[in-house]
Each structure stands twice: as C-alpha cells, then as structure tokens.
TIMI-2910 file (N, C-alpha, C, CB; in pm, 1 decimal, decimal comma, always signed):
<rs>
+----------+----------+----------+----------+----------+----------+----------+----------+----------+----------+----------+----------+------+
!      n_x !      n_y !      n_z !     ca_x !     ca_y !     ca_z !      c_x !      c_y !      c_z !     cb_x !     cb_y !     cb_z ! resn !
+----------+----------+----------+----------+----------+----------+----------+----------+----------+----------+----------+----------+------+
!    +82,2 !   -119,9 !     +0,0 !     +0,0 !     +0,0 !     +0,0 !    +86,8 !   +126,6 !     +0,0 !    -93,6 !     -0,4 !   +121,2 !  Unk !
!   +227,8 !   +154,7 !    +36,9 !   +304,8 !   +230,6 !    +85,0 !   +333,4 !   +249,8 !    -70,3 !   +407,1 !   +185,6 !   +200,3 !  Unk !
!   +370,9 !   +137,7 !   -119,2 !   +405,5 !   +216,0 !   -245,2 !   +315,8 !   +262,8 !   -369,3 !   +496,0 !   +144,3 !   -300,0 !  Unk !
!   +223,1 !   +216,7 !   -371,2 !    +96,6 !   +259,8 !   -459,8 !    +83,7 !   +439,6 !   -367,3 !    -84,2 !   +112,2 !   -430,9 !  Unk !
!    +70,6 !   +441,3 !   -326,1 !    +87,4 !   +548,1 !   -248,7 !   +104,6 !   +651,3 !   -318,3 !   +177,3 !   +538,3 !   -166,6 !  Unk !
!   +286,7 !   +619,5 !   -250,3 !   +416,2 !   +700,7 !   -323,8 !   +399,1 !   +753,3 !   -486,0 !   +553,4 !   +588,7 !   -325,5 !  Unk !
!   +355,9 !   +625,2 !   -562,5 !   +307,8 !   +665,5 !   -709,1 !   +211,9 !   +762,1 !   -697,1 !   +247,0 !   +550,8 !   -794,3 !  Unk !
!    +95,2 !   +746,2 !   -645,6 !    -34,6 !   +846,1 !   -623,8 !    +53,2 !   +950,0 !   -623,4 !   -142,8 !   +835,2 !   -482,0 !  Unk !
!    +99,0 !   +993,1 !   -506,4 !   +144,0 !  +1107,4 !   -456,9 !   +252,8 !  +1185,2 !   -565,8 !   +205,8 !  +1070,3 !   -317,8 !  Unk !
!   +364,5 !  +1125,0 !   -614,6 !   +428,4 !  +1128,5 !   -726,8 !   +375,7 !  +1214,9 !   -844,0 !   +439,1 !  +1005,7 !   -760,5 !  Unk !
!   +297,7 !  +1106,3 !   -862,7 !   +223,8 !  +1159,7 !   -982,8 !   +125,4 !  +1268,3 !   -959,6 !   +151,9 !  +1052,5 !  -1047,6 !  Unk !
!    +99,1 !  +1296,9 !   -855,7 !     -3,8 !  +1439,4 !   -827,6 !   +103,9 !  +1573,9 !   -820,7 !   -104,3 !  +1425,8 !   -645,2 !  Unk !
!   +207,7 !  +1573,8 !   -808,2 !   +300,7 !  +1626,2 !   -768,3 !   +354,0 !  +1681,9 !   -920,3 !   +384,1 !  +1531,1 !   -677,3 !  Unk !
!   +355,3 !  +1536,5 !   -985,6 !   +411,6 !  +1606,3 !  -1128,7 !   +338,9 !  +1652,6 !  -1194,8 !   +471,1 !  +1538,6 !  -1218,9 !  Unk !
!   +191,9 !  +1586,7 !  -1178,6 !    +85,9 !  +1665,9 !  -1274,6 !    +76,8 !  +1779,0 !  -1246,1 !    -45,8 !  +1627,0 !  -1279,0 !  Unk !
!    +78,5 !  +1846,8 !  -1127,1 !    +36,7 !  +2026,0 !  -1094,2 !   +207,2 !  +2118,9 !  -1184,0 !    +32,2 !  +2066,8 !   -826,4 !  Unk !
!   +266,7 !  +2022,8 !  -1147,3 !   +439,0 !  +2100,2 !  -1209,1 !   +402,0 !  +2102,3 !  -1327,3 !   +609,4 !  +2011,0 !  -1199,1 !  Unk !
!   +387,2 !  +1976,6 !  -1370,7 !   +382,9 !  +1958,8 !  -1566,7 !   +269,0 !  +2073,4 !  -1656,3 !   +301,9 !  +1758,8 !  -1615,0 !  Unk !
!   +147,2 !  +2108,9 !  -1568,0 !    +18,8 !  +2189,4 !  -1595,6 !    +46,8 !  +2304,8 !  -1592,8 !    -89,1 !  +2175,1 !  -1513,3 !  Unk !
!   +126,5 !  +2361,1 !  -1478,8 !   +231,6 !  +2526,5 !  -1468,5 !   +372,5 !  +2534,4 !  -1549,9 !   +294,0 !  +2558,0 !  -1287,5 !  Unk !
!   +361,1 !  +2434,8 !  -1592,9 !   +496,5 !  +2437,1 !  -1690,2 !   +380,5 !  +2487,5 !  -1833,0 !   +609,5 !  +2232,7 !  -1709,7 !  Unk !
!   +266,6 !  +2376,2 !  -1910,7 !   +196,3 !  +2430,4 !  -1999,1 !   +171,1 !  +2582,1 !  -1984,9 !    +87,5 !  +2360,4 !  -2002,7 !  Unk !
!   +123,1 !  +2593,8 !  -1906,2 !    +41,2 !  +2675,3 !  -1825,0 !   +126,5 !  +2864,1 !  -1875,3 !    +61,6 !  +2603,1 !  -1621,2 !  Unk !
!   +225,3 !  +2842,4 !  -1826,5 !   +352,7 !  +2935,6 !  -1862,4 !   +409,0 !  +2978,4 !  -1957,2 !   +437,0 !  +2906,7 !  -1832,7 !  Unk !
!   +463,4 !  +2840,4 !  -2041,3 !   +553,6 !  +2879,1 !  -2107,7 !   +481,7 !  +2705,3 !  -2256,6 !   +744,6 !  +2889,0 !  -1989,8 !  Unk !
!   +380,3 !  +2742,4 !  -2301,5 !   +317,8 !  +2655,8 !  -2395,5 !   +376,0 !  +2603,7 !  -2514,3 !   +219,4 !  +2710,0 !  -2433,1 !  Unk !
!   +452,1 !  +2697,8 !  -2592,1 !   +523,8 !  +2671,5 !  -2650,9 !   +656,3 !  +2587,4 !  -2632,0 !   +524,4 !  +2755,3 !  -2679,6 !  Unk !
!   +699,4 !  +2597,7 !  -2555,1 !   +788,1 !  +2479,8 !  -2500,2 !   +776,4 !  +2369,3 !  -2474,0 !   +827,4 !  +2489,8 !  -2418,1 !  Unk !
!   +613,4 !  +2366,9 !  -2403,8 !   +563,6 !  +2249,1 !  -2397,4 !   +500,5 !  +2192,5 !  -2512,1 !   +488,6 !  +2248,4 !  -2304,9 !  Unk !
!   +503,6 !  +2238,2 !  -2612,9 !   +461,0 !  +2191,3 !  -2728,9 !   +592,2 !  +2133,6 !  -2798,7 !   +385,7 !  +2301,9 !  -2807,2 !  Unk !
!   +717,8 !  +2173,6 !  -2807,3 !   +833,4 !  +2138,5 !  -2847,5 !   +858,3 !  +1978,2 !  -2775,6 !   +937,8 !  +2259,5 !  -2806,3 !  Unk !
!   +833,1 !  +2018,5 !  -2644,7 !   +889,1 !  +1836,3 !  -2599,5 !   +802,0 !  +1782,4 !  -2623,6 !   +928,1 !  +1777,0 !  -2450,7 !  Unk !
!   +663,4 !  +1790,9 !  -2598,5 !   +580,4 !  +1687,7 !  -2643,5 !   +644,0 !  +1621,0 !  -2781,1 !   +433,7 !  +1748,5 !  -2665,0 !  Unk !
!   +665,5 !  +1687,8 !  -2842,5 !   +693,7 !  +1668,3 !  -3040,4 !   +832,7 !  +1551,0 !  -3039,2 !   +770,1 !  +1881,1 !  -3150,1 !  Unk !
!   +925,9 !  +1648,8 !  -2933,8 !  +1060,0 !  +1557,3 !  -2894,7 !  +1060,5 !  +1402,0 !  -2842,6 !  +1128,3 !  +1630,0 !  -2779,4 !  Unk !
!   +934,7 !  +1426,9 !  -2738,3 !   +900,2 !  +1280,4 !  -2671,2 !   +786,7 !  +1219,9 !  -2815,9 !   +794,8 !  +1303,5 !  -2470,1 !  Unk !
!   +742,0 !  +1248,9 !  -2886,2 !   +661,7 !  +1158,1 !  -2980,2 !   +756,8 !  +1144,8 !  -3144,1 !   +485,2 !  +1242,6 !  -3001,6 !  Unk !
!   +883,9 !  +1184,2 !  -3132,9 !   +996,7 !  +1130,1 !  -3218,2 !  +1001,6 !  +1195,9 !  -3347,6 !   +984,6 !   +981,1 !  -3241,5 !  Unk !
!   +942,6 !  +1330,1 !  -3310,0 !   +939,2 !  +1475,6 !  -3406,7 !   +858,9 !  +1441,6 !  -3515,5 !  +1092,0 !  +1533,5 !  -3471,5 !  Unk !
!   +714,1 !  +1372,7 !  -3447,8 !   +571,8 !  +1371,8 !  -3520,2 !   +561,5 !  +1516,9 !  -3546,4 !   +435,3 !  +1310,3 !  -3426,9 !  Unk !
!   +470,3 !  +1543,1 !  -3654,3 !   +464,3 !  +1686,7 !  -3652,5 !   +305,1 !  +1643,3 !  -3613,4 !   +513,8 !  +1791,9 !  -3807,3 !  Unk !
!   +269,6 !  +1761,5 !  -3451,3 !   +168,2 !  +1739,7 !  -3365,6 !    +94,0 !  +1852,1 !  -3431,6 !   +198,5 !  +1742,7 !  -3205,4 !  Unk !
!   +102,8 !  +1937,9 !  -3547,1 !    +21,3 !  +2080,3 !  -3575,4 !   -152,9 !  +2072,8 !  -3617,4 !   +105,3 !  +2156,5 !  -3716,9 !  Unk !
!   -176,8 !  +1889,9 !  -3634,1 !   -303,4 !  +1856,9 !  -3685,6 !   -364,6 !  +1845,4 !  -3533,4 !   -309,6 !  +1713,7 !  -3793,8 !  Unk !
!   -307,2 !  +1821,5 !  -3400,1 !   -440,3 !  +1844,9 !  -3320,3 !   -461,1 !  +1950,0 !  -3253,6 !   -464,9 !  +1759,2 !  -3232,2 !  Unk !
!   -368,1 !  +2047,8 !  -3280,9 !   -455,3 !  +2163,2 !  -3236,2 !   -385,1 !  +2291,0 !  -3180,3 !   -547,0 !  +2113,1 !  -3129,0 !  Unk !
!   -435,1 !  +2320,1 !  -3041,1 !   -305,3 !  +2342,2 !  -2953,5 !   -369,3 !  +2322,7 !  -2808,3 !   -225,7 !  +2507,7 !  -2975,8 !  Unk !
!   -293,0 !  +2341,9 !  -2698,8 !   -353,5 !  +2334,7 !  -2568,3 !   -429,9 !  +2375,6 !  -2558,9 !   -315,2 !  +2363,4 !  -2481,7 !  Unk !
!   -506,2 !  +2296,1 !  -2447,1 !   -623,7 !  +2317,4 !  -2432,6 !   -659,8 !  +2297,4 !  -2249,7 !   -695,3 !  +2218,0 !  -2541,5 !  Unk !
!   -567,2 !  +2413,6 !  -2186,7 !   -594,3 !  +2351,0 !  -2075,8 !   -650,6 !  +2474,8 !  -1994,2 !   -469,6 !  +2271,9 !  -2016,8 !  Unk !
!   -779,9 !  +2382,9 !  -1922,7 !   -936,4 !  +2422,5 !  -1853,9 !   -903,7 !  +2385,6 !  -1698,6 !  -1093,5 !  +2310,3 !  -1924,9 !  Unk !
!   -951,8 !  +2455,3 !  -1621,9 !   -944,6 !  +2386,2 !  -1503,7 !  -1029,5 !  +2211,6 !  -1507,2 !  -1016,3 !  +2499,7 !  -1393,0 !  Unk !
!  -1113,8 !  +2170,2 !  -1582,7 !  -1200,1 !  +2094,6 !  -1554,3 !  -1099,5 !  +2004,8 !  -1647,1 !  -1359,4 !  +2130,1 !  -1577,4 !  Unk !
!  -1007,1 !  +2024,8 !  -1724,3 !   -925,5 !  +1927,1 !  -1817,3 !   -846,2 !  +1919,5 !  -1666,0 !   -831,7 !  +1990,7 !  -1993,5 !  Unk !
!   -727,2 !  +1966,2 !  -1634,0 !   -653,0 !  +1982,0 !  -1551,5 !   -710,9 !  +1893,6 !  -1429,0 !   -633,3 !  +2119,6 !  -1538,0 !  Unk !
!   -834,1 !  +1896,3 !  -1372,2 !   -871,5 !  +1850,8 !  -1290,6 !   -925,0 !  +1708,5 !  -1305,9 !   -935,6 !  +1930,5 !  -1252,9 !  Unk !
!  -1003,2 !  +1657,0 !  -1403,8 !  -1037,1 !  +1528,1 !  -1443,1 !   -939,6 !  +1432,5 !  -1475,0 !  -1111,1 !  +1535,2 !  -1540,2 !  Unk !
!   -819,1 !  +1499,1 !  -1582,3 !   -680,2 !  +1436,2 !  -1589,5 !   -644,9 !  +1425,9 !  -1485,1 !   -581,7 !  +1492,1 !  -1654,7 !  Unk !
!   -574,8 !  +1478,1 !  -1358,0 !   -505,2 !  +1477,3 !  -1280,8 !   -545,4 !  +1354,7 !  -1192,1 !   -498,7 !  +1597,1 !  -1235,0 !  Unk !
!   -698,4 !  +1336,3 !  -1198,6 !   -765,1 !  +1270,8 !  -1097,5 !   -724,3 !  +1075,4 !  -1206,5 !   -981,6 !  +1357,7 !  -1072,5 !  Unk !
!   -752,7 !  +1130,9 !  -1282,9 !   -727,5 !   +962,8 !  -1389,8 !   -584,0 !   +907,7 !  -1351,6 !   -719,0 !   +992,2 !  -1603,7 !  Unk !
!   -457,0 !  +1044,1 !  -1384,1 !   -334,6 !  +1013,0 !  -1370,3 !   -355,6 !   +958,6 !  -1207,9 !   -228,6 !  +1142,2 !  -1407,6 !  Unk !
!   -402,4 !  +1016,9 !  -1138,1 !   -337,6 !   +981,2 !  -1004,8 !   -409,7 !   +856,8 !   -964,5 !   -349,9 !  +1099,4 !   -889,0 !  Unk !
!   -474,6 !   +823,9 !  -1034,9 !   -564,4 !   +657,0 !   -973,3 !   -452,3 !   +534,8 !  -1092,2 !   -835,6 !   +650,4 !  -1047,1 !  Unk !
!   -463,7 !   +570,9 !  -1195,9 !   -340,7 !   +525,8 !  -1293,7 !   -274,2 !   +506,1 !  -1207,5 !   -272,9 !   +610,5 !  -1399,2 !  Unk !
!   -148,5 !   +609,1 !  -1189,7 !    -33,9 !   +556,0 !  -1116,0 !    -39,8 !   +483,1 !   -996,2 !    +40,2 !   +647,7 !  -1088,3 !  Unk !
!   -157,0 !   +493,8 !   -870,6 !   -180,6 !   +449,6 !   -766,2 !   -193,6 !   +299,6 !   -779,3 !   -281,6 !   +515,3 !   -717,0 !  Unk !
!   -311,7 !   +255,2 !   -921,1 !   -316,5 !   +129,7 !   -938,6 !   -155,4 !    +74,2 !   -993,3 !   -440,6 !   +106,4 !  -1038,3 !  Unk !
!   -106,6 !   +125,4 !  -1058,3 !    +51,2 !    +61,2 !  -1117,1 !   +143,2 !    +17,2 !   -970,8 !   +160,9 !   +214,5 !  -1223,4 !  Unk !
!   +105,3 !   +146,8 !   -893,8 !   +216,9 !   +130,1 !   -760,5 !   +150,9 !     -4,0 !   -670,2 !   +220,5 !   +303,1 !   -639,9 !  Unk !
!    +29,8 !     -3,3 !   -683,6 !    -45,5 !   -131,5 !   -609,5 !    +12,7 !   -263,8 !   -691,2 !   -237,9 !   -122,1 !   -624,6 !  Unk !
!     -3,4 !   -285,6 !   -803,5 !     +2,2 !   -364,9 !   -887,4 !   +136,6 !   -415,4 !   -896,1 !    -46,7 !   -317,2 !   -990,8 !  Unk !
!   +274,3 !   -311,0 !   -905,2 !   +367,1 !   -324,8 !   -894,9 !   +426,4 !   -401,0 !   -749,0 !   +394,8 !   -216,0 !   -931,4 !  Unk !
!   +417,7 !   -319,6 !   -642,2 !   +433,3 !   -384,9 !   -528,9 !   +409,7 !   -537,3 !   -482,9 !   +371,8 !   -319,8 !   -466,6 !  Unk !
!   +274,4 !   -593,3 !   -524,2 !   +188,3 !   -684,8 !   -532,4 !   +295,4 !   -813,0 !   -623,1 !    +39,4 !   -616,8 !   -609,6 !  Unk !
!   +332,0 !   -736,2 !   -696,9 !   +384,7 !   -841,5 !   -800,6 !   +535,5 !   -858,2 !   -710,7 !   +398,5 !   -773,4 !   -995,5 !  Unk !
!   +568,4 !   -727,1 !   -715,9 !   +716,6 !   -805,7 !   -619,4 !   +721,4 !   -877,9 !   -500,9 !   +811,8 !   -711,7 !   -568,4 !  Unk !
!   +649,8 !   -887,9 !   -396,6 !   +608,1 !   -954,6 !   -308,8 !   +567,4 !  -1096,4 !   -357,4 !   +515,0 !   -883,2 !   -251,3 !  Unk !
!   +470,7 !  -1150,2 !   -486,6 !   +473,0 !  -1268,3 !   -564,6 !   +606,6 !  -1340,0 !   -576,4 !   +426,6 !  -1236,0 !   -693,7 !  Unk !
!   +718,4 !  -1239,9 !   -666,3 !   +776,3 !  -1274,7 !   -718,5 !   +928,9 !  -1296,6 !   -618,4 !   +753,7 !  -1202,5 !   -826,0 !  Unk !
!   +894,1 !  -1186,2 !   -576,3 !  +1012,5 !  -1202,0 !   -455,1 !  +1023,9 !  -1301,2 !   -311,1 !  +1016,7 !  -1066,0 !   -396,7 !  Unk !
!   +902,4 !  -1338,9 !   -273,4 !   +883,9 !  -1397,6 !   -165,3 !   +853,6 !  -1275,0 !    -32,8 !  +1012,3 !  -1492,4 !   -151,9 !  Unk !
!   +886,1 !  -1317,0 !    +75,9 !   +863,9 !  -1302,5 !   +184,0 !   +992,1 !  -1286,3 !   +237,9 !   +787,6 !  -1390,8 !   +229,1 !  Unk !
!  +1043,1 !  -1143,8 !   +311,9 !  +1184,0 !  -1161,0 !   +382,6 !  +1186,5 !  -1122,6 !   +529,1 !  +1293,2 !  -1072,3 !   +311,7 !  Unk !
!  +1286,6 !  -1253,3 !   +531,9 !  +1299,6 !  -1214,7 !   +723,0 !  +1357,9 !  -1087,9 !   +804,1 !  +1398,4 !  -1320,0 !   +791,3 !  Unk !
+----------+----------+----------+----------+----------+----------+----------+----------+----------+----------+----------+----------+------+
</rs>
C-alpha cells in the first residue's frame, strides 16, 4: 500500500508542475511533447487546451493510474520475490 501510495502522490506532484509548466511557457511544452513523440509533426491536433475541468479530471485519472501501477507493482514483487525475514 506504501508504495501505490508514493506513485499516487508522485504523480499528483508532477501533474500540478507539468500543468504550470503548460500553463507558462506553452510553446515549449509543445516542443517536448513533439521531442518525446519522435518529431511527429503534432500541428493537426490543435493546440492546448488547458481548462481547469481538463486539468482537474486528468489529474484525478493520472493519479488513480499511477496508484493502481504502484499497487500492482508492489503486489507483483512480493509474488515474485517472496517473503523476507
């Protein structure tokens, strides 16, 4: 549970940074996006589009996402790892 957690928390942490990073300076964040998708040209969907109610519904998906991965993850190492004294 500790570490599903940690992910939750993680990831709430980066989503508010990553949203004031859009938020700021958009154009930049439009550059890495492009960098992280292997210099797709992204100009057909649009441009940001960020709402408090985007910001807020995402954030809430990401942070149950990562919470379930950190559950899931943990879970599996404990399977896989055993039990230590």
């Amino acid at each position: 549970m500790k570490v599903a957690k940690a992910f939750g928390l993680a990831m709430a942490i980066l989503w508010v940074i990553c949203a004031g990073i859009i938020w700021i300076l958009p154009d930049l964040s439009w550059q890495i996006t492009e960098w992280w998708m292997h210099g797709m040209d992204l100009s057909a969907m649009g441009s940001w589009n960020l709402t408090l109610n985007n910001f807020l519904w995402g954030g809430v998906a990401a942070v149950i996402s990562a919470w379930v991965t950190g559950w899931v993850l943990a879970w599996s190492w404990e399977k896989v790892g055993g039990k230590t004294k």
